[in-house]
N, CA, C and O atoms as a Maestro MAE file, in Angstrom:
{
 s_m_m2io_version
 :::
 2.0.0
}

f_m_ct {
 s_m_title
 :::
 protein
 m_atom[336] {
  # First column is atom index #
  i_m_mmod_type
  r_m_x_coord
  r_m_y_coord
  r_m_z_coord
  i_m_residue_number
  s_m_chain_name
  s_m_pdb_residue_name
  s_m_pdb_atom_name
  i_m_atomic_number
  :::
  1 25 124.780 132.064 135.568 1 A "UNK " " N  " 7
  2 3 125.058 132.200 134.153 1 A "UNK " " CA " 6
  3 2 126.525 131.868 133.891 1 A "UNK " " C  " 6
  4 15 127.391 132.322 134.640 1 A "UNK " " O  " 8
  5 25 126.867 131.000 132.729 2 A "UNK " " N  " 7
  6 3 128.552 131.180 132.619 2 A "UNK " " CA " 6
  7 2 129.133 132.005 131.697 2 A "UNK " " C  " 6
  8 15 128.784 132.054 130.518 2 A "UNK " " O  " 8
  9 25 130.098 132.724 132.243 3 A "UNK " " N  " 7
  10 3 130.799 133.409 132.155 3 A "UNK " " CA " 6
  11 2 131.954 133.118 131.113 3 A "UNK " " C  " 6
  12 15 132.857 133.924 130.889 3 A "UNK " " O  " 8
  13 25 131.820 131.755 130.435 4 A "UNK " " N  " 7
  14 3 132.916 131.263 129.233 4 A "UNK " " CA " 6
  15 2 134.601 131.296 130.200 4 A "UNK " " C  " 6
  16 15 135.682 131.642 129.723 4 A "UNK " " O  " 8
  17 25 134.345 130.840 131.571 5 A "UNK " " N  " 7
  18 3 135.489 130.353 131.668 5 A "UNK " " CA " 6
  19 2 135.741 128.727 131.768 5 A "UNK " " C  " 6
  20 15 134.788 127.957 131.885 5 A "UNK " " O  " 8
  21 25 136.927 128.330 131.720 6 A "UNK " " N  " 7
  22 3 137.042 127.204 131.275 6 A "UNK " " CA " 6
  23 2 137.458 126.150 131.818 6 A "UNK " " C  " 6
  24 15 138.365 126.544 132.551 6 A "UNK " " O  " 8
  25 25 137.332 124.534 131.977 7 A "UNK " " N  " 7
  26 3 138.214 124.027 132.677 7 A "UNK " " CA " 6
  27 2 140.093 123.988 132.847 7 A "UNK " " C  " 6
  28 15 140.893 123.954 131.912 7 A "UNK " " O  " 8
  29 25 140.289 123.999 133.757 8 A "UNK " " N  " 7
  30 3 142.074 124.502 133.747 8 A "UNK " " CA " 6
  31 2 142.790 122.959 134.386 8 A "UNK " " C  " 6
  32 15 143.855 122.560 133.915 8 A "UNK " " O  " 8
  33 25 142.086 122.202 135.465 9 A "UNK " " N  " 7
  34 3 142.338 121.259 135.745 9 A "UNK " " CA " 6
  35 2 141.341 120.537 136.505 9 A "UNK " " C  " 6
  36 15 140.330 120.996 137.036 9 A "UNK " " O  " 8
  37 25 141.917 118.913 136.474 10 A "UNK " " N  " 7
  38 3 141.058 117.788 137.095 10 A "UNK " " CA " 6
  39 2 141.764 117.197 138.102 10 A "UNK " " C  " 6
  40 15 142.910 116.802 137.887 10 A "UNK " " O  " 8
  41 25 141.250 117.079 139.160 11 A "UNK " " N  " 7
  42 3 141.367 115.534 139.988 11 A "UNK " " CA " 6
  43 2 140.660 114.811 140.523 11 A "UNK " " C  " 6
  44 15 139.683 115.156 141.188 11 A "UNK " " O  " 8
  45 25 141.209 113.134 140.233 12 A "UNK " " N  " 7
  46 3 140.100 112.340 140.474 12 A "UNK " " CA " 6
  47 2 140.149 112.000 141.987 12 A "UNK " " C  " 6
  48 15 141.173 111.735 142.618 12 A "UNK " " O  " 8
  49 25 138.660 112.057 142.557 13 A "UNK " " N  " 7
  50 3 138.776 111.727 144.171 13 A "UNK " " CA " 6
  51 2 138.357 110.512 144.446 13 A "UNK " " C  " 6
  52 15 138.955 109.846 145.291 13 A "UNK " " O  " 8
  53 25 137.275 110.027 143.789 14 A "UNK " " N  " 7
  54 3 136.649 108.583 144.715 14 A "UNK " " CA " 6
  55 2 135.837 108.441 143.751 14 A "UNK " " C  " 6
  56 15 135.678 109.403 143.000 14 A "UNK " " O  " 8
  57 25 135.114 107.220 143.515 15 A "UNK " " N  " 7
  58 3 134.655 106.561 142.636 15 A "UNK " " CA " 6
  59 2 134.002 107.621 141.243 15 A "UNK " " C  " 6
  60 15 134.842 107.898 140.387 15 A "UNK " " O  " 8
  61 25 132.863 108.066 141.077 16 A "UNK " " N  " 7
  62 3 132.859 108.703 139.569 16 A "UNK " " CA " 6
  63 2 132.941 110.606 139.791 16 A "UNK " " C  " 6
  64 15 132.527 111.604 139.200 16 A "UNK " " O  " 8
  65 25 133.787 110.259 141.082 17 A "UNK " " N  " 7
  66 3 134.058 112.427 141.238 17 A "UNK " " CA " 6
  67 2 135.287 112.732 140.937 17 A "UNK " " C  " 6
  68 15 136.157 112.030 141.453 17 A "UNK " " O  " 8
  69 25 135.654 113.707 140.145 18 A "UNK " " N  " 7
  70 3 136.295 114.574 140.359 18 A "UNK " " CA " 6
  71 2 136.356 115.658 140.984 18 A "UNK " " C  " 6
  72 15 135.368 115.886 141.681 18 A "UNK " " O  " 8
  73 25 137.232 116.486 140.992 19 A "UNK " " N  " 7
  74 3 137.532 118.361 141.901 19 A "UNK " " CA " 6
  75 2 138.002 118.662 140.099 19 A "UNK " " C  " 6
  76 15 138.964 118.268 139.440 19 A "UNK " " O  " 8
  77 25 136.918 119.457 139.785 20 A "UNK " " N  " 7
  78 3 137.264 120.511 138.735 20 A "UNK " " CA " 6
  79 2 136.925 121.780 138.968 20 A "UNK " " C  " 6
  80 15 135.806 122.215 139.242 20 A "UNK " " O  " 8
  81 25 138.739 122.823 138.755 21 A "UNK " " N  " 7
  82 3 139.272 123.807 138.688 21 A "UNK " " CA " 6
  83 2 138.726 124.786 137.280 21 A "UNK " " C  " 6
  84 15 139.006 124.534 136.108 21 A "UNK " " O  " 8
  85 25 137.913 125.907 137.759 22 A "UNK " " N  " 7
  86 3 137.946 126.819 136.306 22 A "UNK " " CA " 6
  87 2 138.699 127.826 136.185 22 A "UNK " " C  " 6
  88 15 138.783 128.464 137.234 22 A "UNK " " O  " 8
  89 25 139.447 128.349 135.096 23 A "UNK " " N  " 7
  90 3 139.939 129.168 134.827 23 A "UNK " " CA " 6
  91 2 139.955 130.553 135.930 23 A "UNK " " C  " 6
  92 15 140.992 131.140 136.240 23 A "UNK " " O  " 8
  93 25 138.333 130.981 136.519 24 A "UNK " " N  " 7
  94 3 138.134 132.070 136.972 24 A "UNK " " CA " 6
  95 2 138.083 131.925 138.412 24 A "UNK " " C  " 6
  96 15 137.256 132.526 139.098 24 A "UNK " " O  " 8
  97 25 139.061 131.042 138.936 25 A "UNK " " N  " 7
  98 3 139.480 130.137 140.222 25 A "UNK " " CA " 6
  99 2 138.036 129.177 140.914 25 A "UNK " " C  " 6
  100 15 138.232 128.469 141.902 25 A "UNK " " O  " 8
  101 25 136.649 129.260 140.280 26 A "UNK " " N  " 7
  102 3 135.297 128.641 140.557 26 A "UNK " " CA " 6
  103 2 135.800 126.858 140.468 26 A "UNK " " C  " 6
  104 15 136.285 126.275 139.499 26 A "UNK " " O  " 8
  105 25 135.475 126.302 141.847 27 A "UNK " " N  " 7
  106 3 135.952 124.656 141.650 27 A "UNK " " CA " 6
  107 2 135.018 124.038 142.363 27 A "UNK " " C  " 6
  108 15 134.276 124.545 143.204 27 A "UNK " " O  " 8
  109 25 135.062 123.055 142.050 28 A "UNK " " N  " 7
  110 3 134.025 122.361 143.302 28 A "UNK " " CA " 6
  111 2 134.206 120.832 142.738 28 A "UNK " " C  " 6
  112 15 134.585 120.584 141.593 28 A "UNK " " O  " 8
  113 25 133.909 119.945 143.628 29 A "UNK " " N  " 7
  114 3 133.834 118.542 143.370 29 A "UNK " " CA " 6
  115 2 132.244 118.015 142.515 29 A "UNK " " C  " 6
  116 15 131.124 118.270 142.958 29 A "UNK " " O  " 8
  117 25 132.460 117.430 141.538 30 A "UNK " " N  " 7
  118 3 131.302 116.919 140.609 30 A "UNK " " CA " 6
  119 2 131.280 115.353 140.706 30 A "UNK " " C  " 6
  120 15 132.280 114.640 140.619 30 A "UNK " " O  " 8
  121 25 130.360 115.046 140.843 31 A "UNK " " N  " 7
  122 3 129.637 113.239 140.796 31 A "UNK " " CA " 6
  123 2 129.223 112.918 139.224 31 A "UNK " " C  " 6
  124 15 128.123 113.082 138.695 31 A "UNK " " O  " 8
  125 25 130.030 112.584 138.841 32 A "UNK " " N  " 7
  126 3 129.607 112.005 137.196 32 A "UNK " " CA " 6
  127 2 128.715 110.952 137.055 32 A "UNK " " C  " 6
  128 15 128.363 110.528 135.954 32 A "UNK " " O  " 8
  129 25 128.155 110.302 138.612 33 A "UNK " " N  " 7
  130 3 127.308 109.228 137.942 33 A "UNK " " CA " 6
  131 2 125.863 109.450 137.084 33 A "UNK " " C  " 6
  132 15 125.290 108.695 136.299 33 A "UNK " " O  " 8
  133 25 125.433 111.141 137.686 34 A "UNK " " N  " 7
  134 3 124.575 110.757 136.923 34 A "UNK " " CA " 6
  135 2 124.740 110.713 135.835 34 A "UNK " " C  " 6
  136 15 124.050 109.905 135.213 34 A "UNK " " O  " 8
  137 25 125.803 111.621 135.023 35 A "UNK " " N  " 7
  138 3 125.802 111.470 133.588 35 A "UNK " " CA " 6
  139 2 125.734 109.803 132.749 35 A "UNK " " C  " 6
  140 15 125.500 109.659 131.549 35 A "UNK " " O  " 8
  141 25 125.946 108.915 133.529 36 A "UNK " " N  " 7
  142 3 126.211 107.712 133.025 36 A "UNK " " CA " 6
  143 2 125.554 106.732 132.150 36 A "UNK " " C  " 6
  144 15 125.935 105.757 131.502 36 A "UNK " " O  " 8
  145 25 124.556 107.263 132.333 37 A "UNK " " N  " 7
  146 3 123.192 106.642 131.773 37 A "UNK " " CA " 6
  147 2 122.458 107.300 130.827 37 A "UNK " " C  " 6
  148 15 121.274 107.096 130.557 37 A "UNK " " O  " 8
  149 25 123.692 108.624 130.003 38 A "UNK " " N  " 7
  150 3 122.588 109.777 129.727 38 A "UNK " " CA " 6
  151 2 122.713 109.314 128.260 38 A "UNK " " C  " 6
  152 15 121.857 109.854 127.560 38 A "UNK " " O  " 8
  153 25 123.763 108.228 127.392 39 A "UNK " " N  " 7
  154 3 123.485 108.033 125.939 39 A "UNK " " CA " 6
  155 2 124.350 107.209 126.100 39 A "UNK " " C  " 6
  156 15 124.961 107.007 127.150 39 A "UNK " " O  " 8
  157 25 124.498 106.605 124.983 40 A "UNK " " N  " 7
  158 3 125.418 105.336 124.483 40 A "UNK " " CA " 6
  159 2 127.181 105.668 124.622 40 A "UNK " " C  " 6
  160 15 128.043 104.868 124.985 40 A "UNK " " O  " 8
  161 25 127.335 106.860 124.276 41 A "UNK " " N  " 7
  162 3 128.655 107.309 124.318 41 A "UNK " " CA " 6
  163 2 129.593 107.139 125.819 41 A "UNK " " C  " 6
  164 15 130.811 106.989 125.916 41 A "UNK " " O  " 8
  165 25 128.375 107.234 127.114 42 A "UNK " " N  " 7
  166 3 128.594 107.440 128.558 42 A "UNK " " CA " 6
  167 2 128.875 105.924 128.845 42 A "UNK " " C  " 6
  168 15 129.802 105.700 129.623 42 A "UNK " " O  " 8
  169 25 128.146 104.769 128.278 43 A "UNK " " N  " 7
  170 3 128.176 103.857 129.027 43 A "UNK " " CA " 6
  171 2 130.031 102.986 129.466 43 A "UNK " " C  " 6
  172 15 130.283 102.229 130.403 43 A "UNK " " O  " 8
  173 25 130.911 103.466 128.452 44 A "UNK " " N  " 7
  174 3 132.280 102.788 128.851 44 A "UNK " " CA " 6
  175 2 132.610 103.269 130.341 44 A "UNK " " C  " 6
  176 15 133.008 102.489 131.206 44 A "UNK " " O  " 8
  177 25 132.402 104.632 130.548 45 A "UNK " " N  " 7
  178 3 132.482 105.308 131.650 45 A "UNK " " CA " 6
  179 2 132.007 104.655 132.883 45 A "UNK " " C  " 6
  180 15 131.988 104.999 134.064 45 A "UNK " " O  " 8
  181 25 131.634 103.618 132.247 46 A "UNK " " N  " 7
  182 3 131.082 102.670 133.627 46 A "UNK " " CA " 6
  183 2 131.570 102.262 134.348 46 A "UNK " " C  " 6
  184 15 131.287 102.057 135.528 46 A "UNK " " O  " 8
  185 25 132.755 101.983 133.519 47 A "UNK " " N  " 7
  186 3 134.382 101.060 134.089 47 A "UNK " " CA " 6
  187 2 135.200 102.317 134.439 47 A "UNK " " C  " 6
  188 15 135.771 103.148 133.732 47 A "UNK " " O  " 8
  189 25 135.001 102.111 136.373 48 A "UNK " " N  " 7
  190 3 135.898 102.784 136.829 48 A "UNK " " CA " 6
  191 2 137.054 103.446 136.066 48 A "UNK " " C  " 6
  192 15 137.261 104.653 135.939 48 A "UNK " " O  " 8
  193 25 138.112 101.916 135.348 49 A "UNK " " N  " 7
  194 3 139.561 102.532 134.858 49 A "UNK " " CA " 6
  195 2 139.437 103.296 133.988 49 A "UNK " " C  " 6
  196 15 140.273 104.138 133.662 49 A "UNK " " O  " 8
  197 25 138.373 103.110 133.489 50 A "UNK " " N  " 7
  198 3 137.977 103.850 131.722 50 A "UNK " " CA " 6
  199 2 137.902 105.448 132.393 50 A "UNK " " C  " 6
  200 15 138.787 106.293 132.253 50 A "UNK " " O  " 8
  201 25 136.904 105.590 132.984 51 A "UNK " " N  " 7
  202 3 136.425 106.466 134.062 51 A "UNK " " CA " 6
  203 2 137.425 107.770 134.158 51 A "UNK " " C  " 6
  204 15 137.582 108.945 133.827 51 A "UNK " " O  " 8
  205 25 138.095 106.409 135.017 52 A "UNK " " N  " 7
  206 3 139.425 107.391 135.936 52 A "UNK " " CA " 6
  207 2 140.617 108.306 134.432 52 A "UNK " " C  " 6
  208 15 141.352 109.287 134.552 52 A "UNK " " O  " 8
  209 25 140.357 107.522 133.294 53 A "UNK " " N  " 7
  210 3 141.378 108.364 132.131 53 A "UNK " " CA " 6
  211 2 141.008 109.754 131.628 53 A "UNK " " C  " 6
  212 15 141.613 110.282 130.695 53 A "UNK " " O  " 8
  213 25 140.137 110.249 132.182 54 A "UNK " " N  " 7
  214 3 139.780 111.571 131.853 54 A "UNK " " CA " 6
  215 2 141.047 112.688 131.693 54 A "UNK " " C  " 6
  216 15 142.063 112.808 132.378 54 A "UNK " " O  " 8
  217 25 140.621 113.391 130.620 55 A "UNK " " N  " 7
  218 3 141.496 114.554 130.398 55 A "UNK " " CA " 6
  219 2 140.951 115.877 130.447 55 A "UNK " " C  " 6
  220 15 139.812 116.124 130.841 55 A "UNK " " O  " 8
  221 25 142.034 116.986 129.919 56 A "UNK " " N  " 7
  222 3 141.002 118.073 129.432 56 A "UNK " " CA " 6
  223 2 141.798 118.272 127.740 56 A "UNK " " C  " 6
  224 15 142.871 118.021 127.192 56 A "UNK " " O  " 8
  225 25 140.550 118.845 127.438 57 A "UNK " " N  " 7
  226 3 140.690 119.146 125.846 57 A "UNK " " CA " 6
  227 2 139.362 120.217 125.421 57 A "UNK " " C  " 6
  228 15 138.147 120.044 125.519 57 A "UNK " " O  " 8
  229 25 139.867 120.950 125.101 58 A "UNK " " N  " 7
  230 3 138.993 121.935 124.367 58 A "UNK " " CA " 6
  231 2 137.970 122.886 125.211 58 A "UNK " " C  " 6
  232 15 136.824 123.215 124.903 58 A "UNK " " O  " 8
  233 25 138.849 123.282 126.553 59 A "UNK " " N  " 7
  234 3 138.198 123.871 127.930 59 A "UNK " " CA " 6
  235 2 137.114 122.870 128.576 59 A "UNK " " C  " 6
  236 15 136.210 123.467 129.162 59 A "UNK " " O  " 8
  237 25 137.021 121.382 128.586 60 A "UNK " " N  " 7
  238 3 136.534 120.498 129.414 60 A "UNK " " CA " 6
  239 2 136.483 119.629 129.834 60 A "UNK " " C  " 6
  240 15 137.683 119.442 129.632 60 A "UNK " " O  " 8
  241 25 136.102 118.491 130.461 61 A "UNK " " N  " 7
  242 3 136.604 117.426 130.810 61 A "UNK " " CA " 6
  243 2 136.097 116.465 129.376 61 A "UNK " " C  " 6
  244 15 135.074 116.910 128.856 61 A "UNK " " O  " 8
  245 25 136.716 115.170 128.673 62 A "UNK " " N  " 7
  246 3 137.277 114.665 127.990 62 A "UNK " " CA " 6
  247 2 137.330 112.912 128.689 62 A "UNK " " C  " 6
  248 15 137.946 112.710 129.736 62 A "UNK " " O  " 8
  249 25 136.655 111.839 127.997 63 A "UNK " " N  " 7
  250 3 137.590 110.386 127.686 63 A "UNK " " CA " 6
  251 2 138.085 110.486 126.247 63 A "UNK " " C  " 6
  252 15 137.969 111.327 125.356 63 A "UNK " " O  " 8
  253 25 138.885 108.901 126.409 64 A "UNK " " N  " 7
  254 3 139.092 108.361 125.343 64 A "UNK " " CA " 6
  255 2 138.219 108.142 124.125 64 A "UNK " " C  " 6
  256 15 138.537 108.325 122.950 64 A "UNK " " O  " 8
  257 25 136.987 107.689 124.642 65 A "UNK " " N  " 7
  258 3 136.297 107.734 123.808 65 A "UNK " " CA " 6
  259 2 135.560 108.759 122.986 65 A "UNK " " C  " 6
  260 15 134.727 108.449 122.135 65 A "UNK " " O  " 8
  261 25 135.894 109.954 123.272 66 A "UNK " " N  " 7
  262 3 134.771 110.916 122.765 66 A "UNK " " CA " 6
  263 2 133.923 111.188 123.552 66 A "UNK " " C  " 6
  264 15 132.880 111.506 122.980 66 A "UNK " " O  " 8
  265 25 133.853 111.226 124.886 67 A "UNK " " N  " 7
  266 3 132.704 111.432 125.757 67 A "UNK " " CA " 6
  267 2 133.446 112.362 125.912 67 A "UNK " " C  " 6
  268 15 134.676 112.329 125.946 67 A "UNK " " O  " 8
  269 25 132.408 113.706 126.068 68 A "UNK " " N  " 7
  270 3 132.574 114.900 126.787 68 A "UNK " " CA " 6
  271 2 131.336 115.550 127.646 68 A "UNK " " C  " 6
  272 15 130.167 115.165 127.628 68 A "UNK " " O  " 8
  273 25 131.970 116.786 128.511 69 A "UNK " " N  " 7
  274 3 130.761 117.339 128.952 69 A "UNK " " CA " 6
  275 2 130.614 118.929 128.810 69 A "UNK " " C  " 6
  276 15 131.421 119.438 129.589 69 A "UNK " " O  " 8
  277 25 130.147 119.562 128.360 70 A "UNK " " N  " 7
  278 3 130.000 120.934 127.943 70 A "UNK " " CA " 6
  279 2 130.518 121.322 129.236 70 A "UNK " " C  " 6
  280 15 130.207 120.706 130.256 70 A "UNK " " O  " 8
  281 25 131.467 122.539 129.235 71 A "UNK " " N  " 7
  282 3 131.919 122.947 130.482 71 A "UNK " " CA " 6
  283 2 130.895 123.652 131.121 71 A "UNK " " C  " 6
  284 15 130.774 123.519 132.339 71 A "UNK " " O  " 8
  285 25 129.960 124.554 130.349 72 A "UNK " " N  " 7
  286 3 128.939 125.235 131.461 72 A "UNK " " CA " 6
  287 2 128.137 124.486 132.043 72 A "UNK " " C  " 6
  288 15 127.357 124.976 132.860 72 A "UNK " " O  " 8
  289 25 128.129 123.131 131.770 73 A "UNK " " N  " 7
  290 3 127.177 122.218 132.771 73 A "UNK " " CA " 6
  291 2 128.274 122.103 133.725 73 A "UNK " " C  " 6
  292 15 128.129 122.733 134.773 73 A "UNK " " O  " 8
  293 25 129.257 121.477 133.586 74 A "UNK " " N  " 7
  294 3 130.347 121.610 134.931 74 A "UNK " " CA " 6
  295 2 130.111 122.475 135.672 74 A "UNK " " C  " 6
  296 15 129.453 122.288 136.695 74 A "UNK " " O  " 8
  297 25 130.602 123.633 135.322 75 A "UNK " " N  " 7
  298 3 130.775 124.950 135.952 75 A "UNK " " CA " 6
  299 2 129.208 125.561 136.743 75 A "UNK " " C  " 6
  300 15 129.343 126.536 137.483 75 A "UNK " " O  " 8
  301 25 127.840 124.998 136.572 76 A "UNK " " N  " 7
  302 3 126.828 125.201 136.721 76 A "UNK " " CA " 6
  303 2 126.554 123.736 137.818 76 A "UNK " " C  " 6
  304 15 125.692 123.925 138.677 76 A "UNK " " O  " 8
  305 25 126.882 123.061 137.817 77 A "UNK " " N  " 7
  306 3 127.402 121.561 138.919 77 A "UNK " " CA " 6
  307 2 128.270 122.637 139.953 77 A "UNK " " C  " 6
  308 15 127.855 122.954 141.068 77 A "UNK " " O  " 8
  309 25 129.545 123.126 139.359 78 A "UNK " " N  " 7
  310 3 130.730 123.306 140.938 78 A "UNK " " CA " 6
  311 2 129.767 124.947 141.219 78 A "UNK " " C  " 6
  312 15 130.395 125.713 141.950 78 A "UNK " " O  " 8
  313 25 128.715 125.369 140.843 79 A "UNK " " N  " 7
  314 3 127.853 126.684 141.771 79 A "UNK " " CA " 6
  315 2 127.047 125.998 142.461 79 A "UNK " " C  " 6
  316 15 126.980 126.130 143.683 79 A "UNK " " O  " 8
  317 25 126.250 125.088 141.727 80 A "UNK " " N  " 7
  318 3 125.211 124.302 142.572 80 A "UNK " " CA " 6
  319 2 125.539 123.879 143.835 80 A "UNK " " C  " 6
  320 15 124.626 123.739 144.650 80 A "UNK " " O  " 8
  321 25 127.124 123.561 144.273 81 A "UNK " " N  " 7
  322 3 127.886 122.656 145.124 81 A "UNK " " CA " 6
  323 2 127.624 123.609 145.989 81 A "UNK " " C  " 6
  324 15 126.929 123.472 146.996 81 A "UNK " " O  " 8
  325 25 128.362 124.960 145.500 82 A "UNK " " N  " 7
  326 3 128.845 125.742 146.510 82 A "UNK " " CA " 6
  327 2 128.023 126.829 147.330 82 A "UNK " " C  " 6
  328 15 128.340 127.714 148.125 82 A "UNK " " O  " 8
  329 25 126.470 126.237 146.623 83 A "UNK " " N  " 7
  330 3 125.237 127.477 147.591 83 A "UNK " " CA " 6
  331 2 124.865 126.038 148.412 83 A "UNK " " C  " 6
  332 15 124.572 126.208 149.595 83 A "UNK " " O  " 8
  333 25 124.849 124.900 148.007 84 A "UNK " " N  " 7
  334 3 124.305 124.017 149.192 84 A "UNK " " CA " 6
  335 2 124.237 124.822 150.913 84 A "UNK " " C  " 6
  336 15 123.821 124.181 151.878 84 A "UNK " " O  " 8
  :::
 }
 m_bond[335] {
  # First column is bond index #
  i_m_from
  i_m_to
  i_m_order
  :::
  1 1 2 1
  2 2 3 1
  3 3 4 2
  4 3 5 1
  5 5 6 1
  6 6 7 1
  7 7 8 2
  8 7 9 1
  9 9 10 1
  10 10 11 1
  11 11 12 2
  12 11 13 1
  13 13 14 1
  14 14 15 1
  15 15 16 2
  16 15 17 1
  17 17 18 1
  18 18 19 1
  19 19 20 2
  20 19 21 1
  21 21 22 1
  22 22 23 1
  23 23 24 2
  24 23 25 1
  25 25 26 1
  26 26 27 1
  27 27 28 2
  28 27 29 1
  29 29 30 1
  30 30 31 1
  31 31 32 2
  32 31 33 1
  33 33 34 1
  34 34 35 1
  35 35 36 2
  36 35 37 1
  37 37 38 1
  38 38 39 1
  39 39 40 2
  40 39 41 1
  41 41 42 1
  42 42 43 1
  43 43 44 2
  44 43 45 1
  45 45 46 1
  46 46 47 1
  47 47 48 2
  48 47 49 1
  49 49 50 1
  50 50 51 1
  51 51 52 2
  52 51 53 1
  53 53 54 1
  54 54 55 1
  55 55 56 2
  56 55 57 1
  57 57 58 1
  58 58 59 1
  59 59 60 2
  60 59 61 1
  61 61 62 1
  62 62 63 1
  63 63 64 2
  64 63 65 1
  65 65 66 1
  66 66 67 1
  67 67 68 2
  68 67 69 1
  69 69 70 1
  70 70 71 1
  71 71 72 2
  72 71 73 1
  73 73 74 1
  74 74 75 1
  75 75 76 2
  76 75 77 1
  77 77 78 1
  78 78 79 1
  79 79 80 2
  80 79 81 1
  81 81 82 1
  82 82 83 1
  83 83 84 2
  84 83 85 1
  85 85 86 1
  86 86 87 1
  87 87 88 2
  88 87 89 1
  89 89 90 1
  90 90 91 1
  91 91 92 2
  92 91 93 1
  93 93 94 1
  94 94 95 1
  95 95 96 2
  96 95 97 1
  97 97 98 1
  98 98 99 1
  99 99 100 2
  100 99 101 1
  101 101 102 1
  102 102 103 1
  103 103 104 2
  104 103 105 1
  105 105 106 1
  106 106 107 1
  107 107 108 2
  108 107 109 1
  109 109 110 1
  110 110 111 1
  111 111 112 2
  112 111 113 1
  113 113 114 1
  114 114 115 1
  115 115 116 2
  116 115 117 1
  117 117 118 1
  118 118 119 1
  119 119 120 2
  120 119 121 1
  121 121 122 1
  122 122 123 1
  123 123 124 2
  124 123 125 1
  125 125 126 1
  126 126 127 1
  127 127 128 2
  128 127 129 1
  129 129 130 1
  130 130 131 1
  131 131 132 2
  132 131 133 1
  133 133 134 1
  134 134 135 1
  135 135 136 2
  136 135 137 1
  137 137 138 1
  138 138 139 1
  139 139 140 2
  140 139 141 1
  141 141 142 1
  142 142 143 1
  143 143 144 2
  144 143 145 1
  145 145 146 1
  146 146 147 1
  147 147 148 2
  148 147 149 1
  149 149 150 1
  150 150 151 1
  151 151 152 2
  152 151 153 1
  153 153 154 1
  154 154 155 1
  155 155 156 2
  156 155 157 1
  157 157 158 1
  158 158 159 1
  159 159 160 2
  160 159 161 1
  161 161 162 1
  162 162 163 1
  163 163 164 2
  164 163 165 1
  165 165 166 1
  166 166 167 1
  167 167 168 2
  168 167 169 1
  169 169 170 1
  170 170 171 1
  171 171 172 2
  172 171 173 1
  173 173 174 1
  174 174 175 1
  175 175 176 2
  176 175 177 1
  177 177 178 1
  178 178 179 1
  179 179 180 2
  180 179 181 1
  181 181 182 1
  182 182 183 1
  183 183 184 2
  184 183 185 1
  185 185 186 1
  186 186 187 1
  187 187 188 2
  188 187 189 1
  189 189 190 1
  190 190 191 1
  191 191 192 2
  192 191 193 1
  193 193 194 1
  194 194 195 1
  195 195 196 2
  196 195 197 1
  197 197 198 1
  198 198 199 1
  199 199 200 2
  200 199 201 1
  201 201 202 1
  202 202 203 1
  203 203 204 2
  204 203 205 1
  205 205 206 1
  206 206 207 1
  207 207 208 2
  208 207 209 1
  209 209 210 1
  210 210 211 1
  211 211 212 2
  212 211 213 1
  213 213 214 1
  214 214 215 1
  215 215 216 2
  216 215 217 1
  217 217 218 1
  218 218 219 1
  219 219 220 2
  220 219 221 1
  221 221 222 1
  222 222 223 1
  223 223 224 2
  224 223 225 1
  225 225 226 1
  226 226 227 1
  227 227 228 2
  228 227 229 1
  229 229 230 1
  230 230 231 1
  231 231 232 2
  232 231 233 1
  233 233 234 1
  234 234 235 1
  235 235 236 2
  236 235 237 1
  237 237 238 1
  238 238 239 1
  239 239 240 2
  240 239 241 1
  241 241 242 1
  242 242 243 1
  243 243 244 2
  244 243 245 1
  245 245 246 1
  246 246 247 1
  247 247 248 2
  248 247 249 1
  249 249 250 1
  250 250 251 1
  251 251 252 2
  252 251 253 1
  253 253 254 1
  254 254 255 1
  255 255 256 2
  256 255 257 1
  257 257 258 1
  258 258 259 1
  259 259 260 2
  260 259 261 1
  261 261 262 1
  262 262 263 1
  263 263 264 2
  264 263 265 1
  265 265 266 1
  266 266 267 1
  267 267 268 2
  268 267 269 1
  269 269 270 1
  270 270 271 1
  271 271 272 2
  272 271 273 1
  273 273 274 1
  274 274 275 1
  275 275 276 2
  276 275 277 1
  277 277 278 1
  278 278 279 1
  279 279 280 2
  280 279 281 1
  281 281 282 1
  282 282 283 1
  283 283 284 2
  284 283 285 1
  285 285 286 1
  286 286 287 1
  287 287 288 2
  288 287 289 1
  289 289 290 1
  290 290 291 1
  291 291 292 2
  292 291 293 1
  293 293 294 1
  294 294 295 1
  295 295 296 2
  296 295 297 1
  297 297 298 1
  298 298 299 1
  299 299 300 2
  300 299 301 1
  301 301 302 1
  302 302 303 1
  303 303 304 2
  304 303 305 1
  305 305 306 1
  306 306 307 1
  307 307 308 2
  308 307 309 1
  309 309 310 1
  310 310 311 1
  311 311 312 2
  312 311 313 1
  313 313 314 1
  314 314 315 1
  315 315 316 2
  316 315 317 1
  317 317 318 1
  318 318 319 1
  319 319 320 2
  320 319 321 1
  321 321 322 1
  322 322 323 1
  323 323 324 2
  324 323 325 1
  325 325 326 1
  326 326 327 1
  327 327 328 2
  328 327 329 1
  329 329 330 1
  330 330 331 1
  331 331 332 2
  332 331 333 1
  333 333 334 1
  334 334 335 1
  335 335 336 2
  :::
 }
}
């Protein structure tokens, strides 16, 4: 379940992953490809450089374009990681 904590920071590792940091020290590395294909908004994200400009804004990860991802799907990605 999330707990409404938030993203605090990003880094990018290798092609569409980051290591995202939550607020309540919960991190884990996420694979964005699948999101890529999930609507029209995702597809710039295709391009690596585009990709790689991610920010945070508004407790989550963030492009240029207006692509975002609800942080409790993140944060529900870096648990999934970490019972493997």
């Amino acid at each position: 379940m999330f707990d409404f904590s938030y993203v605090k920071e990003i880094r990018y590792k290798d092609d569409y992953i980051f290591e995202v940091f939550f607020e309540d020290g919960v991190s884990g590395d996420i694979d964005f490809a699948p999101f890529l294909n999930t609507g029209p908004v995702f597809i710039p994200l295709q391009n690596i450089a585009f990709f790689r400009q991610a920010y945070i804004e508004g407790g989550t990860i963030c492009w240029p374009n207006g692509a975002d991802i609800a942080p409790e799907t993140l944060y529900e990605q870096c648990l999934q990681g970490a019972s493997r």
